[in-house]
N, C-alpha and C positions, 0 to 999 in steps of 0.2 A: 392305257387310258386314252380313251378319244381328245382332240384338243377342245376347249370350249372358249368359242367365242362369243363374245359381245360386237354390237353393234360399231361401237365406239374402234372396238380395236381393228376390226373388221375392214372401217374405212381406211387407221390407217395403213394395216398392209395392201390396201390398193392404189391409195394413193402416196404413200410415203409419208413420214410425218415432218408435216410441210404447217406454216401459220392457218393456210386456206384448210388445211382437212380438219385442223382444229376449230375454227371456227364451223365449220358444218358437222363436224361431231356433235359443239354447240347445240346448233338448231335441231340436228336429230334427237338427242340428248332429252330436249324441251319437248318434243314431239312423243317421243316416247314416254314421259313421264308423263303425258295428259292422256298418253293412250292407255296407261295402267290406271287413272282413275277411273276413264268412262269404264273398264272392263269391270271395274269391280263394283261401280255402280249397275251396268249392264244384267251380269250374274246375278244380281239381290234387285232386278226389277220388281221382281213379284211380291217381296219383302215391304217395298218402300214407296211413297209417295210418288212416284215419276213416271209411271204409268199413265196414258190418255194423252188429250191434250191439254196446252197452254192457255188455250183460250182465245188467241188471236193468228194473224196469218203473216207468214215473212216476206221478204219483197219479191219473192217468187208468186206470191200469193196464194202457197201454200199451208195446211192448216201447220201449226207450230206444236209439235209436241214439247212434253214436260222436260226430255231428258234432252230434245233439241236446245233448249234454254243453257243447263246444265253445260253440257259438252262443247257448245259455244266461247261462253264464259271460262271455262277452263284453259282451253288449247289458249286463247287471246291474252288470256291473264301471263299464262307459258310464254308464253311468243313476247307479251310484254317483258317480262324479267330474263329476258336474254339481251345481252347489249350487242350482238350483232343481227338482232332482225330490227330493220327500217319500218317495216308496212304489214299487215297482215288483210289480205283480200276475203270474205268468207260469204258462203251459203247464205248469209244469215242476217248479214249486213247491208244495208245498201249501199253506202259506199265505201272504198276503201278505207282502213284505219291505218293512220299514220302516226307514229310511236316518236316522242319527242322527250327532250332532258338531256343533259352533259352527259349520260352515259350511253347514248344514240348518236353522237354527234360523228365516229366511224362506222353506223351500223351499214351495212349493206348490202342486205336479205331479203327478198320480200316473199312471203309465204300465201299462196293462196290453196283453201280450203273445202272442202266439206266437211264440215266438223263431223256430223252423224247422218251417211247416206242408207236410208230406206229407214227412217225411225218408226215409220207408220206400221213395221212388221213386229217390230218389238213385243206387243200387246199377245201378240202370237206365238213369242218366242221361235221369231225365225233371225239369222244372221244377219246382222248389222254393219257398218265398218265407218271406215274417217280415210278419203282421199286429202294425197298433198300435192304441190307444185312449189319447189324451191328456186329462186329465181335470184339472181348477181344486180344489181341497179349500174346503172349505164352512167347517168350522168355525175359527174362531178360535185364536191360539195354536201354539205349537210343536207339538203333538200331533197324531196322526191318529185319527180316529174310524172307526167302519165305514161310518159313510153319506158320510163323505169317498170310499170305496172300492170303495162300492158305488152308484152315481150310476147313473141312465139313460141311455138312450144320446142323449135330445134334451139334454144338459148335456156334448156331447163339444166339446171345446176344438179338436183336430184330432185326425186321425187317416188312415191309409193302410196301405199297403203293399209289399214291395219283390219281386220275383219275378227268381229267379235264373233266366236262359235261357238264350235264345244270345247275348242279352245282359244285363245287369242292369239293373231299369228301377224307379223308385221312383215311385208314384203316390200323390199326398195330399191332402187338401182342410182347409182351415181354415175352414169355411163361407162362402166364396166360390169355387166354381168347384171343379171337381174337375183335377187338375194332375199331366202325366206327367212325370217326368226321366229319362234315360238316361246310364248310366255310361260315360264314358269312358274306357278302363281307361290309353291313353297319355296322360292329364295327370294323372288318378285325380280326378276330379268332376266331379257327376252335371250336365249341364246340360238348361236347357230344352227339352223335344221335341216335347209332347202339350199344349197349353194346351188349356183352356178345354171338356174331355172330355166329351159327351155321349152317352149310350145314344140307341144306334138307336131310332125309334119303334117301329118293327115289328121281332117276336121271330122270326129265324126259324132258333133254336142252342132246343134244350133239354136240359142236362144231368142226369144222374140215375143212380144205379147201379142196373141192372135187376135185377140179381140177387137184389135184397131184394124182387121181386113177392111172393110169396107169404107173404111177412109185411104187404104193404099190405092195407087194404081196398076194397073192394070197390068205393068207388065212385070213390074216387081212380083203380085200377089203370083203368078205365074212363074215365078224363082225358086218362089219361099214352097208351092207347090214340088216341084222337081227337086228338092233338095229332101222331101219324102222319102224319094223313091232311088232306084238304082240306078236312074239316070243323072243325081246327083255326081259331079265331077269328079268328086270322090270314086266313083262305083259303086258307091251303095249307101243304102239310105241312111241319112244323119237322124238322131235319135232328142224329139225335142225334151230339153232343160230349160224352165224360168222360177227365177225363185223374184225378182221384183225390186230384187236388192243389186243394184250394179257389181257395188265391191264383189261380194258372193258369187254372183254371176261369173263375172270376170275372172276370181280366184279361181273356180272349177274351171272352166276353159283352160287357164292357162295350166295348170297341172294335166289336166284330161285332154286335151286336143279340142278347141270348139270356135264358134264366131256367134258376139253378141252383134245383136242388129237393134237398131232406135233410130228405123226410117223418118222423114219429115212426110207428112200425111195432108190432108184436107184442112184438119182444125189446127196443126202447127207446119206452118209451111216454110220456118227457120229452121226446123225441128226442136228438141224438146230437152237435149241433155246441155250444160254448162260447159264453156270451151275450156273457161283457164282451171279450174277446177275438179272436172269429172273427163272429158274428154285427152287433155293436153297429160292429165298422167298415166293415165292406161294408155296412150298413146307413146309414149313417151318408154313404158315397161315392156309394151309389148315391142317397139323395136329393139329393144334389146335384150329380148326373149327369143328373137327369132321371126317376130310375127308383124305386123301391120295394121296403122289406122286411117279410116277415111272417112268422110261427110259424104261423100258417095260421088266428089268433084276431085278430091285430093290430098294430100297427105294431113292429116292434121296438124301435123308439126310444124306445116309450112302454112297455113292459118294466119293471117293479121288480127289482131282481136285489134276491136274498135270499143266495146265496150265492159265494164266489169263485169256484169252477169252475161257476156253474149252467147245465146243459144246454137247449135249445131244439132243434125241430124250424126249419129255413132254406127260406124263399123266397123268392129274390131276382133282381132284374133288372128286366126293364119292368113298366112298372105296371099295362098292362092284363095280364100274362097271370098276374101276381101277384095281384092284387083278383081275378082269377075265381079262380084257386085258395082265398084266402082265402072268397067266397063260397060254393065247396062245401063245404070244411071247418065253415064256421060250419053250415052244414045237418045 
């Protein structure tokens, strides 16, 4: 009989069972049990009220869907009834939430989020998912500071994320290994499926929304061209994938060899994706996949965030077809 792991135990034969693995067992623990509600509200979209939108727009100033509300409220509720998370940062919020009472008074986790990225595909029944970023607080004492909350992404404790499909699949890495699970919904936990995850060497998935050419310039949109053809670096031409949903996105690349791209354009000239939230954890999986991220200046891991929602342009995936992006950018 094959061995079957949990998440739980998973960490501690990588890390040894230490006070610290226990306490981010903790927080995975929490994260995972919010990942199994949104799944199984996800699967019974069509069944139930949560379909469309909310009705209003979040501090992205994006419209809010129904199940965005939903899966918000959940993870933060989780994240609340853990005594070792301090802070939860989210999509959704606009400023940080800081988690207070005698039994926070050692918490020192700070977890930032995407509760539910690409919820607007839902209605379509395309794949959905929930980015994380686990994060150690710095300073001293019960309190949170901003540079507790605002860390780089080479200070990430762990981090992953969960993609709701045709099945539900939670992938994480604690900087050892990058690590898949899959849910299985007849015992309801996620076990071992995907060890030890690496990015193909060769790229040969490019994702991108074309539709923003004509806000590119000029000598990108002339990249994204030759990456067609056989003069792509590869040798041969890369085969486009977009599905709209980052998590998704990024899942397929990283099993199938590919590189997502979310240039910064004419009408977002920060660019368009979340540092500490969307960016800093596929950042963050993909170096220890094998592969590499950049803003198209530099590593995103080495990023300062200055602020909670701070925007970044994304290139992610293998490292050579990243570094050459990076090298024309820097031109």
């Amino acid at each position: 009989m094959h061995k079957i792991t949990n998440i739980s135990t998973h960490l501690y034969d990588l890390h040894t069972f230490s006070q610290k693995s226990l306490e981010l067992a903790d927080v995975l623990n929490q994260i995972v049990l919010a990942a199994k509600f949104v799944s199984r509200e996800v699967n019974k979209a069509g069944l139930t009220d949560i379909l469309g939108a909310a009705g209003h727009t979040n501090v992205q100033d994006e419209q809010v869907q129904k199940l965005d509300v939903y899966t918000n409220e959940i993870f933060i509720e989780l994240m609340r009834q853990s005594p070792h998370v301090k802070a939860v940062g989210s999509e959704e919020e606009d400023k940080i939430i800081i988690f207070k009472g005698k039994n926070k008074n050692n918490a020192k986790y700070i977890v930032h989020l995407d509760p539910l990225d690409g919820s607007s595909n839902i209605d379509v029944n395309v794949s959905v998912g929930t980015n994380f970023a686990i994060f150690e607080k710095k300073s001293k004492g019960k309190g949170i500071t901003k540079e507790d909350y605002l860390q780089k992404g080479k200070d990430v404790i762990a981090a992953g994320y969960v993609v709701y499909g045709s099945s539900t699949m939670l992938v994480y890495s604690s900087g050892k290994g990058v690590h898949g699970f899959t849910l299985d919904p007849s015992i309801g936990e996620f076990i071992l499926s995907h060890e030890n995850i690496m990015i193909p060497k060769e790229s040969t998935i490019y994702s991108i929304n074309e539709s923003y050419e004509p806000k590119w310039k000029d000598d990108f949109t002339a990249h994204i061209k030759k990456m067609k053809t056989n003069d792509d670096i590869s040798g041969k031409a890369k085969t486009a994938r977009y599905i709209g949903s980052l998590v998704a996105d990024f899942h397929r690349n990283l099993l199938k060899g590919g590189i997502y791209l979310y240039p910064a354009d004419k009408k977002s000239p920060n660019g368009k994706l979340r540092l500490l939230y969307e960016g800093i954890p596929f950042a963050f999986l993909a170096k220890h996949a094998g592969g590499y991220a950049s803003n198209g200046q530099m590593d995103v891991l080495e990023i300062e965030p200055t602020e909670l929602h701070q925007r970044i342009p994304l290139f992610v995936g293998n490292t050579k077809d990243v570094k050459a992006i990076e090298k024309l950018l820097k031109i």
